[in-house]
Backbone as ProteinMPNN parsed JSONL, in Angstrom:
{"seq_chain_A": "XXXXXXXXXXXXXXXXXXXXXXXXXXXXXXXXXXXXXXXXXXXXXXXXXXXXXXXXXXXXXXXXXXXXXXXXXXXXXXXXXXXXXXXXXXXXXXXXXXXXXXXXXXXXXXXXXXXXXXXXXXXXXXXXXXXXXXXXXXXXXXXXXXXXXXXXXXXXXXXXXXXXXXXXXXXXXXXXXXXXXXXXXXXXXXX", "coords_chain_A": {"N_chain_A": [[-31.836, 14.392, 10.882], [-28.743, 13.155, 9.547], [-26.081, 13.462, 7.711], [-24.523, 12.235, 4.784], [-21.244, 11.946, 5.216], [-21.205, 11.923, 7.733], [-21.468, 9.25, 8.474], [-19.893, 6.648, 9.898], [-17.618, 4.709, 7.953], [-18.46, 1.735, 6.88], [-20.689, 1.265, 7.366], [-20.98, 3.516, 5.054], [-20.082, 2.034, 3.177], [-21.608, -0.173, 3.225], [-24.712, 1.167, 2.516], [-23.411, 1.813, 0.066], [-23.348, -1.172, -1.298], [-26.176, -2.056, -0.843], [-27.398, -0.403, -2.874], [-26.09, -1.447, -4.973], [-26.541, -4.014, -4.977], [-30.034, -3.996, -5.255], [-29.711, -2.767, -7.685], [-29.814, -4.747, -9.231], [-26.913, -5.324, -10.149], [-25.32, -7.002, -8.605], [-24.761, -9.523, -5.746], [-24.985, -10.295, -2.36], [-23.769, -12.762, -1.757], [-22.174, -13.168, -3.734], [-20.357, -10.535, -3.851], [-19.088, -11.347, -1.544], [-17.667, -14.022, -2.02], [-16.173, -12.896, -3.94], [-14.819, -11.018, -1.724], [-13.449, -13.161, 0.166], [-11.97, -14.725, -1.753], [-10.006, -12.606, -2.438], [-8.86, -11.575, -0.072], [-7.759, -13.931, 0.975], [-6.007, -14.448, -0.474], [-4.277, -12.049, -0.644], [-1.345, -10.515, 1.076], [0.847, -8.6, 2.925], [3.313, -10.57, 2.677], [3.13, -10.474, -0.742], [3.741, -7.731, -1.441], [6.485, -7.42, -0.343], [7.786, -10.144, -1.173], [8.021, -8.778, -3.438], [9.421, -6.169, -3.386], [12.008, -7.484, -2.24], [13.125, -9.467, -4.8], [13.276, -6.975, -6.419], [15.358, -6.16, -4.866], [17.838, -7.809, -5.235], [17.5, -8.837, -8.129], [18.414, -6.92, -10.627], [17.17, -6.185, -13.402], [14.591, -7.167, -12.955], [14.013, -4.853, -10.826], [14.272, -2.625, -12.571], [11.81, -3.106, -14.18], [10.054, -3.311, -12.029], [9.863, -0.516, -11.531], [9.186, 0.917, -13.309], [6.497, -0.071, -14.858], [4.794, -0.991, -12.546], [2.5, -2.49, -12.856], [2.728, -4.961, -14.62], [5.003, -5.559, -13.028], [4.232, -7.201, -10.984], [2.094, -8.406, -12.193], [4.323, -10.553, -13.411], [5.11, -11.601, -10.984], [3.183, -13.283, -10.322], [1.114, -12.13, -9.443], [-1.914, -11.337, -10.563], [-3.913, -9.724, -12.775], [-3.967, -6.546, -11.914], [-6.263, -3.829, -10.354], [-5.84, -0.977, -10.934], [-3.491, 1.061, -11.601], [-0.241, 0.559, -10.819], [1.637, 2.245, -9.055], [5.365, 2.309, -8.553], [7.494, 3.755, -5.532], [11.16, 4.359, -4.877], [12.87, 4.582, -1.796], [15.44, 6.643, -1.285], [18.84, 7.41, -0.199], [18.594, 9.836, 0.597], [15.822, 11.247, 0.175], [12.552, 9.873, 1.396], [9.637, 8.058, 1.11], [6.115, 8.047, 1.76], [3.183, 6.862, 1.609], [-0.534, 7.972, 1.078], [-3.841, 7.89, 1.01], [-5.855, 10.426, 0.848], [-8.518, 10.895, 0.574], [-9.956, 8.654, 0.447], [-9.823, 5.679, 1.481], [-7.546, 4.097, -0.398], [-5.705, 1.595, -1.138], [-3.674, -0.838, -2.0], [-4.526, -3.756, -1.779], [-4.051, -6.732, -2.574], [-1.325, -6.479, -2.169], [-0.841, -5.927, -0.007], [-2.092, -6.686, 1.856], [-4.792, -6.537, 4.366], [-5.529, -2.964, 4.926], [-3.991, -1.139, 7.151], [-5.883, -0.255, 10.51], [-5.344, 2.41, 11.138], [-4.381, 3.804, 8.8], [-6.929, 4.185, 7.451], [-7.749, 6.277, 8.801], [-8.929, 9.524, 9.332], [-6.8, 10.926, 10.895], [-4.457, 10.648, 10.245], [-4.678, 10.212, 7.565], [-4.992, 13.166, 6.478], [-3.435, 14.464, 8.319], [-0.886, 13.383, 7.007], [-0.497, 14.55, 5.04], [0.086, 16.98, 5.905], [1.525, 17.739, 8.146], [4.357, 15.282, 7.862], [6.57, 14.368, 8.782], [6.454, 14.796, 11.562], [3.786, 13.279, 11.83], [5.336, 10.484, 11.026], [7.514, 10.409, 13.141], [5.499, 10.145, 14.96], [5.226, 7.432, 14.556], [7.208, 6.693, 15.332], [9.809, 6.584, 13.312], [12.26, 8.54, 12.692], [13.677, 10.977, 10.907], [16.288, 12.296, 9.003], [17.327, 15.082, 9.158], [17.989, 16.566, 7.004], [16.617, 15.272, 4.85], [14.412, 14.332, 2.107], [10.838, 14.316, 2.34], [8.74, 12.829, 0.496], [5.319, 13.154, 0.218], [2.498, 10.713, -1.557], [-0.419, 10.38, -3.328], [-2.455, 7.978, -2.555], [-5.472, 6.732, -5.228], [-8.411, 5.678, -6.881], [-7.867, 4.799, -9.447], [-4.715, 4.853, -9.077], [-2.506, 3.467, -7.575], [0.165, 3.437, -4.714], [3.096, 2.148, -3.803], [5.916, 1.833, -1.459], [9.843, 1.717, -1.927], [11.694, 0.482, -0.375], [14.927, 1.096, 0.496], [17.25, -1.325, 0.083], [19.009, -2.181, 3.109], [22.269, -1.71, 4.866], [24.704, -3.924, 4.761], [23.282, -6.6, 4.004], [23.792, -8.167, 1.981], [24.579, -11.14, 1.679], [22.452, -12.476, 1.746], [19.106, -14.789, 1.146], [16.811, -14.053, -1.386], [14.27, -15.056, -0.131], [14.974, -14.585, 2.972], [15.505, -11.725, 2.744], [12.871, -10.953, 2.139], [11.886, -11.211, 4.536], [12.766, -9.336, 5.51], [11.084, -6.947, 5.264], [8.29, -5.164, 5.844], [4.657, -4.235, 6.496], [4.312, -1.565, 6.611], [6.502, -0.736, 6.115], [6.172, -0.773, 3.027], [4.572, 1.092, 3.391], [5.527, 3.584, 4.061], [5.358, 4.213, 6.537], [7.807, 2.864, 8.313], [11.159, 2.109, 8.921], [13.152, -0.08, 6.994]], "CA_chain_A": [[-31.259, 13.515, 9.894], [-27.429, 13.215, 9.775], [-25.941, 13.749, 6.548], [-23.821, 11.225, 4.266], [-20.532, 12.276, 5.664], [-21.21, 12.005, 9.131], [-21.734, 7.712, 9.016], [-18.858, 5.451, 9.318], [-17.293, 4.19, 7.017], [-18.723, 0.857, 7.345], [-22.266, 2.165, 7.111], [-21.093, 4.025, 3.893], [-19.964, 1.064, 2.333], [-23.043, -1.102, 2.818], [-25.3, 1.441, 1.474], [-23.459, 1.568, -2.05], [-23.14, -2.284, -1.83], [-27.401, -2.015, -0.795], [-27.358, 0.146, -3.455], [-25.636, -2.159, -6.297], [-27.41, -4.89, -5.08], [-30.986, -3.202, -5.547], [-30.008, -2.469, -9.219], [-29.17, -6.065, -10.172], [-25.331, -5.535, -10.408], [-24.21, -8.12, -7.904], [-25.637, -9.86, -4.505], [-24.494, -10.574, -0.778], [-23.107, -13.99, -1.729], [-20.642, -12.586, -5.001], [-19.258, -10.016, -2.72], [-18.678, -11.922, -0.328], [-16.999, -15.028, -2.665], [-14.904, -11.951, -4.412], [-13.695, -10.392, -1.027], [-12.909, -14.566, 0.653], [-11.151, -14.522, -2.842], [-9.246, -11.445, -2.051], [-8.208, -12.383, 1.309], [-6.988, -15.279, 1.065], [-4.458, -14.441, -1.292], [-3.747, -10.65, -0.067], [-0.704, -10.232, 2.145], [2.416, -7.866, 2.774], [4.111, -10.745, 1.997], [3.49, -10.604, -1.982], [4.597, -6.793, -1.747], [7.56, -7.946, 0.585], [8.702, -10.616, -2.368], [8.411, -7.819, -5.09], [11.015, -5.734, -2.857], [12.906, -8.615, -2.128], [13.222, -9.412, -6.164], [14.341, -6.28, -6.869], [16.901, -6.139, -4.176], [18.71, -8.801, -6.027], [17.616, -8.937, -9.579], [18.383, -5.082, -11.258], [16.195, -6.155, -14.305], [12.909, -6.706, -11.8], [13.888, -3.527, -10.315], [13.839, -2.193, -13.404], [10.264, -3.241, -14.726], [9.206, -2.137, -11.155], [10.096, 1.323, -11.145], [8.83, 1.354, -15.119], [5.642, -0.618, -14.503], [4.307, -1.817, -11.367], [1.536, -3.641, -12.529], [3.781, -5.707, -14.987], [6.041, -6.043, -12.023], [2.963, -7.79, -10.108], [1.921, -9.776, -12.695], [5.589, -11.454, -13.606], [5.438, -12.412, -9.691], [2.156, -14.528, -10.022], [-0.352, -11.62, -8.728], [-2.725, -11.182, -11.762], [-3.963, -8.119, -13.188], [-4.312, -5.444, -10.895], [-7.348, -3.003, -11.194], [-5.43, 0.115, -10.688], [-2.248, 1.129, -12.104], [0.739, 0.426, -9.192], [3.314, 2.723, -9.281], [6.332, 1.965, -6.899], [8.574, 5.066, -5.738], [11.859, 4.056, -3.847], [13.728, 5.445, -0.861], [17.279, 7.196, -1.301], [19.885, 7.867, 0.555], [18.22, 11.717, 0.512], [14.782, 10.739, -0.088], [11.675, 9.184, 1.616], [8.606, 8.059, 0.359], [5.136, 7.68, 2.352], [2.003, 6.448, 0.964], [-1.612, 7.736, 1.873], [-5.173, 7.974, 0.498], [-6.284, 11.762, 1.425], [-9.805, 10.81, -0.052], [-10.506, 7.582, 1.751], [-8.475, 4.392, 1.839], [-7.149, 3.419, -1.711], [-4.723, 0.743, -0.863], [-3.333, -2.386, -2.807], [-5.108, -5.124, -0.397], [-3.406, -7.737, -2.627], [-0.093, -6.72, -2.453], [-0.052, -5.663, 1.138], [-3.469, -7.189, 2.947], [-6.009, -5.642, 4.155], [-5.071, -2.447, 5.739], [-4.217, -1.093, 8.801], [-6.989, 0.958, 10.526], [-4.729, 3.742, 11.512], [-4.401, 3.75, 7.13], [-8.595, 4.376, 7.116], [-8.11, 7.251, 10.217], [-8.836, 10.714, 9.408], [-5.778, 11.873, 11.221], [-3.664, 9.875, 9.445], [-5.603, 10.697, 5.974], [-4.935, 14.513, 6.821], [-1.942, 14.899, 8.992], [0.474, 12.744, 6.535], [0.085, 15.522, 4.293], [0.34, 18.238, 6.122], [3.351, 17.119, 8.572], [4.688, 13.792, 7.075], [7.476, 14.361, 9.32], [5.469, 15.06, 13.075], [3.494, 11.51, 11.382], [6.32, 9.285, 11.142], [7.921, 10.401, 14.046], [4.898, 9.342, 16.083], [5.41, 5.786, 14.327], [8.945, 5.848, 15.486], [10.642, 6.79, 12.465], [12.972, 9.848, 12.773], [14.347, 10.634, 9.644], [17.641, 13.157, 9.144], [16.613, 16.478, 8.699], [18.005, 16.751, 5.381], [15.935, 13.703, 4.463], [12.732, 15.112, 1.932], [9.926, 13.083, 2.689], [7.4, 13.313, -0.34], [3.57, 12.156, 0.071], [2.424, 9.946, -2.804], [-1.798, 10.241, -2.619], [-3.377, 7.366, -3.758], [-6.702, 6.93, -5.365], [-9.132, 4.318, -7.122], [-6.695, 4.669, -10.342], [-3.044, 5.122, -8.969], [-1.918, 3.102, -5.979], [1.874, 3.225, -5.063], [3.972, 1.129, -2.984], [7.453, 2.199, -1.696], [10.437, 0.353, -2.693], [13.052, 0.642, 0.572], [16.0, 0.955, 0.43], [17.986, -2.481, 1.407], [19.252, -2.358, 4.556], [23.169, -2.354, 4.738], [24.942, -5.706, 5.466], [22.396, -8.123, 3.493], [24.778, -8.954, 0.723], [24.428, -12.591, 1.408], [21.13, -12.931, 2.309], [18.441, -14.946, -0.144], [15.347, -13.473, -1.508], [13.342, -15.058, 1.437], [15.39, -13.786, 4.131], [15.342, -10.409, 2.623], [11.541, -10.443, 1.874], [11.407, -10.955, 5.647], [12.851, -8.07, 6.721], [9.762, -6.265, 5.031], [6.745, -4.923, 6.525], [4.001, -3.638, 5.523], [4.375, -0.354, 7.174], [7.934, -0.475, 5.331], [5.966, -0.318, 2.099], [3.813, 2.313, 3.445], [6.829, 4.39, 4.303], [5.426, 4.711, 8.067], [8.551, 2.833, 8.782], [12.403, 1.796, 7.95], [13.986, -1.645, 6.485]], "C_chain_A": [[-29.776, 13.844, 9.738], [-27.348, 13.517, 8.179], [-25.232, 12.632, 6.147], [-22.668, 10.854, 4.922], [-20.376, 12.51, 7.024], [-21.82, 10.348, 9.777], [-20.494, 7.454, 9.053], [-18.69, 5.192, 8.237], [-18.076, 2.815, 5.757], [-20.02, 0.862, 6.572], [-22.567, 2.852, 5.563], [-21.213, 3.284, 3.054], [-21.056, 0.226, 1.855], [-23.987, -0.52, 2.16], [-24.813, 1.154, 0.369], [-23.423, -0.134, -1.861], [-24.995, -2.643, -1.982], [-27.707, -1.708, -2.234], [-27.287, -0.437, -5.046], [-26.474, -3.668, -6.353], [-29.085, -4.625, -5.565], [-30.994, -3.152, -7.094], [-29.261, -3.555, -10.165], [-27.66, -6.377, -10.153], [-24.916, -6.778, -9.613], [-25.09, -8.396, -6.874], [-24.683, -9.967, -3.614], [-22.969, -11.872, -1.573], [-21.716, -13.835, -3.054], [-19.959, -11.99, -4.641], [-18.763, -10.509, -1.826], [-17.575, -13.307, -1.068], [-15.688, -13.699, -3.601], [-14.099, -11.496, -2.892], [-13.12, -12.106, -0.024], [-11.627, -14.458, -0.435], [-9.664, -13.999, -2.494], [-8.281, -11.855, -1.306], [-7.612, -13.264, 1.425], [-5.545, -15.238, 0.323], [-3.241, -13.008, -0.959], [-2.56, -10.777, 1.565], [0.435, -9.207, 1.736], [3.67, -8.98, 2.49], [4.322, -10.807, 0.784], [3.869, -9.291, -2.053], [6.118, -6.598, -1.583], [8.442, -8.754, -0.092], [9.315, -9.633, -3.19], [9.689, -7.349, -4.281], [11.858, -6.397, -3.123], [13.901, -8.902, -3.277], [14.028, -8.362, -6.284], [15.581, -5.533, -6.056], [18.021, -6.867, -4.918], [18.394, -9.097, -7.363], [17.324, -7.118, -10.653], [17.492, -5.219, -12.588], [14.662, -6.342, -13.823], [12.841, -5.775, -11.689], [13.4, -2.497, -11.051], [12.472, -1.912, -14.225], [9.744, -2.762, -13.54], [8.937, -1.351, -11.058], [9.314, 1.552, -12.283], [7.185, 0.661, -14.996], [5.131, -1.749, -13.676], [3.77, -3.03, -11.777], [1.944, -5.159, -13.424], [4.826, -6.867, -14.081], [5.019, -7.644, -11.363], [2.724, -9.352, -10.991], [3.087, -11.039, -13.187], [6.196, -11.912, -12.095], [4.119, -13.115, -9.223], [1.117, -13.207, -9.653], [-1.191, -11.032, -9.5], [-2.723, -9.867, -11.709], [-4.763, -7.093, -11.839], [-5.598, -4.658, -11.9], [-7.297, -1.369, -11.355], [-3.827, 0.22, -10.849], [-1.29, 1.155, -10.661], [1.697, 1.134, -9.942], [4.312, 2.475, -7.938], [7.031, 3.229, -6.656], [9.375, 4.72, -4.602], [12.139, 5.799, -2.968], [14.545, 5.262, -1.602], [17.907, 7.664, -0.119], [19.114, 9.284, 1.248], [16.52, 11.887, 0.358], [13.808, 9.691, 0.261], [10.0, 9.117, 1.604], [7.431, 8.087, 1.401], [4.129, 8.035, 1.501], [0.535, 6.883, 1.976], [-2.666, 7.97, 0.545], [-6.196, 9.779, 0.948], [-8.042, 11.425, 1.364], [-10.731, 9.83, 0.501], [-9.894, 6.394, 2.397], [-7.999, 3.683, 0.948], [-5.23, 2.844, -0.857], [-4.237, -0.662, -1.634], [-3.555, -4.067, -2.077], [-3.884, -6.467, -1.191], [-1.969, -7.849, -2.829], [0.279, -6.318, -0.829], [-1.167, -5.924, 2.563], [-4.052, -6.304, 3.487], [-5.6, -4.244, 5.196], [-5.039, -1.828, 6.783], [-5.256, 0.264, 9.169], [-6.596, 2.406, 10.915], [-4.384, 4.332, 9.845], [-5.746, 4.68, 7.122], [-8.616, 5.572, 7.653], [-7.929, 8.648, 9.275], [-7.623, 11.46, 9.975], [-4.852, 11.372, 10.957], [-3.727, 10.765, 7.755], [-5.128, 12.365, 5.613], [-3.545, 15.036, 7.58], [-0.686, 14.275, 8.215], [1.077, 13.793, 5.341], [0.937, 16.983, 4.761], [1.454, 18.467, 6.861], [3.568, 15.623, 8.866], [5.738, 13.972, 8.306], [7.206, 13.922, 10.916], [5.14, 12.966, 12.927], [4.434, 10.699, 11.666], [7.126, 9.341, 12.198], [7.097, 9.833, 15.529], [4.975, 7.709, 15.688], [6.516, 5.269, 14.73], [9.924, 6.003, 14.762], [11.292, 8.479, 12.677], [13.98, 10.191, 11.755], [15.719, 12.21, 10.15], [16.993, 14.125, 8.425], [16.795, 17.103, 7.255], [17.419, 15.946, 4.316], [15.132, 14.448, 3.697], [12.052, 14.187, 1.875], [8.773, 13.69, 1.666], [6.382, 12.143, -0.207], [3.282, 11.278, -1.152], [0.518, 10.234, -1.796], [-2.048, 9.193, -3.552], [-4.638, 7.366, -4.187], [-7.154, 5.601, -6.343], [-8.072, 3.818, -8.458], [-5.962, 4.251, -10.2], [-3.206, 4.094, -7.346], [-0.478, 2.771, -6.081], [2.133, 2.059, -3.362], [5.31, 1.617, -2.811], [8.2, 0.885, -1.846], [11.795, 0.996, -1.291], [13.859, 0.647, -0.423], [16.5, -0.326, 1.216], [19.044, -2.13, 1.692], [20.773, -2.916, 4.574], [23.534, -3.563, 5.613], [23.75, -6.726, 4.938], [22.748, -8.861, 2.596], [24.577, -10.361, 0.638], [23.428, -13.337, 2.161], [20.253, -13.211, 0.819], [17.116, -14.164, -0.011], [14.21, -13.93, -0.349], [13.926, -14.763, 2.293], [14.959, -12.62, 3.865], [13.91, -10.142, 2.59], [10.965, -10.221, 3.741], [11.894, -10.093, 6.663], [11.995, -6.575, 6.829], [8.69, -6.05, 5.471], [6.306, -4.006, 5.696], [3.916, -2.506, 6.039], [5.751, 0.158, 6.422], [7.6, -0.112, 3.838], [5.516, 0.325, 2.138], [4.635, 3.268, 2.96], [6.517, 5.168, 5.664], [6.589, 4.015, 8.691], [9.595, 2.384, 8.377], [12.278, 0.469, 7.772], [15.078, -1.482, 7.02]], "O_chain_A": [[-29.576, 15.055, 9.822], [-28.342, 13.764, 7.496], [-25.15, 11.794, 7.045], [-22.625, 9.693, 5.33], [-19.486, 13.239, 7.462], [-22.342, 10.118, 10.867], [-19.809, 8.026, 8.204], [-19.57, 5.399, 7.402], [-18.205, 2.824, 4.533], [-20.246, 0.518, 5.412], [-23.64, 2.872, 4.96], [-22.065, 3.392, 2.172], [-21.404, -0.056, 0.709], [-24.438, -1.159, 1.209], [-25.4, 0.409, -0.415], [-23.562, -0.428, -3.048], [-25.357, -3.325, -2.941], [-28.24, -2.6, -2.894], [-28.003, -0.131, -5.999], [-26.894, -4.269, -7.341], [-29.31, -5.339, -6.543], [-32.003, -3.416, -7.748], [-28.564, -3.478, -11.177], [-27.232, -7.531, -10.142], [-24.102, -7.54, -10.135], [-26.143, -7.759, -6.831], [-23.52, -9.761, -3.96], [-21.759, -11.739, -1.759], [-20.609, -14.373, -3.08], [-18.781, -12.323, -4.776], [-17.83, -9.943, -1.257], [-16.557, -13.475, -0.396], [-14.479, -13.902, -3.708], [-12.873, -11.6, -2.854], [-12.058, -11.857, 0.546], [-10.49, -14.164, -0.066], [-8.607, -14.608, -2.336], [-7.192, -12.34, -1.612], [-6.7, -13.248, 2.252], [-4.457, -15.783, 0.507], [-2.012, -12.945, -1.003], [-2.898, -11.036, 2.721], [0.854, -9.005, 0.597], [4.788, -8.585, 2.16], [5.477, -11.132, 0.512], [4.659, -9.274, -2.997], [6.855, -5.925, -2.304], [9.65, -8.547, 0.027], [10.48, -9.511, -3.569], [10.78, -7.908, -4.39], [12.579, -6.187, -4.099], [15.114, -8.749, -3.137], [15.253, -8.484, -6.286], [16.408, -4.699, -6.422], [19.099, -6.304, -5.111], [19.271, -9.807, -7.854], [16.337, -6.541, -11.109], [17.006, -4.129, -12.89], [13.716, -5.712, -14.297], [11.865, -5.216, -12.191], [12.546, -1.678, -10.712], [12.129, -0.857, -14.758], [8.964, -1.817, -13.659], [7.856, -1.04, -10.556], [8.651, 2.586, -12.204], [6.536, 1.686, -15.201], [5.043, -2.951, -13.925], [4.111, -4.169, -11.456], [1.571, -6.262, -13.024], [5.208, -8.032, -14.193], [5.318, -8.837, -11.429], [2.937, -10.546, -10.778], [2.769, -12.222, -13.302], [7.308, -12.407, -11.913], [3.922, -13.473, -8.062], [-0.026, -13.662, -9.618], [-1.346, -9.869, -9.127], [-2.047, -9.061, -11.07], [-5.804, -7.12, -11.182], [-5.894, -4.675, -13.095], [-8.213, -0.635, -11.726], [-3.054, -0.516, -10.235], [-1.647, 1.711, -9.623], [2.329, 0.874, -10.966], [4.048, 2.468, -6.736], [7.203, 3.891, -7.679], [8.862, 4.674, -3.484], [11.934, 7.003, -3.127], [14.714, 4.333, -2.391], [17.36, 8.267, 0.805], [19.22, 9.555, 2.444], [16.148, 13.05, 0.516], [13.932, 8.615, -0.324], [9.268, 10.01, 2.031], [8.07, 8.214, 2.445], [4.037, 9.06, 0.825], [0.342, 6.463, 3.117], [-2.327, 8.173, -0.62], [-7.35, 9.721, 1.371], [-8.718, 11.843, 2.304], [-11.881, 10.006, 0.903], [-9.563, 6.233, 3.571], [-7.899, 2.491, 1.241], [-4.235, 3.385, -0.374], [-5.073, -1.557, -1.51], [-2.869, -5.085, -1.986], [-3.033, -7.026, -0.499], [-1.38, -8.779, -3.379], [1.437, -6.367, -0.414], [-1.103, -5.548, 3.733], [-3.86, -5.15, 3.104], [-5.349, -4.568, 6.357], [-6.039, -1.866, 7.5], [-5.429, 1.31, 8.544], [-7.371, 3.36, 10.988], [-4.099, 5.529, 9.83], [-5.629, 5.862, 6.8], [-9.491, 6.279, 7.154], [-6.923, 8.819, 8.587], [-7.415, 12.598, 9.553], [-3.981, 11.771, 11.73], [-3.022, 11.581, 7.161], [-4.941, 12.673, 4.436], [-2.83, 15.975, 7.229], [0.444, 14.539, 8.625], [2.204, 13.953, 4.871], [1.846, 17.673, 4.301], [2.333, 19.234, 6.467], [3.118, 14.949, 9.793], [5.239, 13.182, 9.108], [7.669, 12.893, 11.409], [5.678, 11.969, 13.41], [4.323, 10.109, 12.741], [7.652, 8.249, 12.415], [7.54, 9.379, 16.584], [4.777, 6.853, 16.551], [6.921, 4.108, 14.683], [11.023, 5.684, 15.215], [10.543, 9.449, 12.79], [15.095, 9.67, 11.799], [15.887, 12.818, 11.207], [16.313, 14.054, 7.401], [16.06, 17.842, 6.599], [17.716, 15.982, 3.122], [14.836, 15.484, 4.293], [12.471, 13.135, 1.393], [8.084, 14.687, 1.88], [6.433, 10.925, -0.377], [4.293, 11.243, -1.852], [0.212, 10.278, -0.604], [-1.97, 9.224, -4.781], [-5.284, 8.141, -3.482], [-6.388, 4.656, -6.534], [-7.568, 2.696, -8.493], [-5.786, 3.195, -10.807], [-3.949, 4.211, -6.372], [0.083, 2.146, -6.981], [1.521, 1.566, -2.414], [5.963, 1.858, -3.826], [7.827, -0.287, -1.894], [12.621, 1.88, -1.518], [13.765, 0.386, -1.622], [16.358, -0.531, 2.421], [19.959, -1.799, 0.938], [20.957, -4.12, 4.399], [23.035, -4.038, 6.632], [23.418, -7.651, 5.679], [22.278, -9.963, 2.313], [24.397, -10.836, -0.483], [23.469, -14.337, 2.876], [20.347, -12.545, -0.212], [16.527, -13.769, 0.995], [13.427, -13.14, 0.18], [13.005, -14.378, 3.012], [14.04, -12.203, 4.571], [13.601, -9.034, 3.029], [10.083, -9.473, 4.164], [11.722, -9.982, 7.877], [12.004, -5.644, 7.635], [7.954, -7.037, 5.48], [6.791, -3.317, 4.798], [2.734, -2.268, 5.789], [5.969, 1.35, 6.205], [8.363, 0.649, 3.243], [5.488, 0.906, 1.053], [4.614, 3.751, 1.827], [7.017, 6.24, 6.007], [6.683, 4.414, 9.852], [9.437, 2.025, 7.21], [11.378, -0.161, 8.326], [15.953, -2.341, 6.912]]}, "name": "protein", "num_of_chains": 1, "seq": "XXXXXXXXXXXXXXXXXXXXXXXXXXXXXXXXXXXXXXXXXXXXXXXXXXXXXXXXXXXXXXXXXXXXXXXXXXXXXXXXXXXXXXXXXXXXXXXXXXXXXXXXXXXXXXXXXXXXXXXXXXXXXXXXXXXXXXXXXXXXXXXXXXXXXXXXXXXXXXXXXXXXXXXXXXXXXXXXXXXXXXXXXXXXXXX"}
């Protein structure tokens, strides 16, 4: 007999959903009309606006940094179920986002995420060298750079807030939102 911790993910999930179904809470067809729901509306581009926003409006920026989920909801994306904190890049300072625990991620602010996000050596190596990490993504930061982890969990989920990208001065909020990725809000890569 295997143990809990030695299924997929996948496998884990469906038990507890077996599980909730079994004790009345919910069925196939509600989960399934909540995560269509989800999806449909979940992309990196509503995290990709928020940036965007507070590239060019310093009172957004402001409620961002001070409360995410505020931020969220004064850009159309209802109430979150987990407090969002944002934490920018600096000049001297870069952020990266992981889940040590399993895969706490903000699906509707940055879609559903990537499976190298879910990976154990991801999950584990971002803490331990964040630096090694992002350098296999391509990013090579300046050695005087400090690169702090952010962990998220079912509570807390963060989002970085780039830094924009000199020379955009006269670029509008949709140009700029599209120089955003969602690996840019991770902080696996630059703007």
């Amino acid at each position: 007999m295997t143990g809990h911790d030695d299924l997929p993910v996948a496998a884990r999930a469906r038990r507890l959903e077996e599980r909730l179904i079994a004790a009345g809470l919910t069925s196939d067809d509600e989960m399934d009309e909540f995560l269509t729901r989800l999806y449909t509306k979940a992309s990196p581009v509503n995290g990709a606006r928020m940036v965007a926003r507070a590239w060019t409006d310093p009172r957004y920026r402001d409620l961002l940094l001070s409360d995410g989920d505020a931020a969220a909801k004064d850009m159309g994306f209802g109430d979150l179920s987990y407090a969002l904190r944002i934490v920018p890049n600096t000049e001297t300072t870069h952020n990266v986002i992981v889940c040590t625990l399993c895969s706490c991620y903000p699906v509707s602010l940055l879609g559903p995420s990537p499976s190298w996000y879910k990976s154990l050596a991801y999950r584990s190596r971002a803490v331990r060298e964040p630096r090694a990490v992002l350098a296999e993504f391509g990013l090579r930061l300046p050695s005087g750079t400090q690169i702090v982890v952010w962990d998220a969990s079912a509570e807390n989920r963060f989002l970085v807030l780039p830094a924009r990208p000199p020379g955009t001065d006269g670029l509008a909020e949709e140009e700029l939102a599209a120089l955003v990725t969602r690996d840019g809000l991770i902080g696996t890569a630059a703007v």
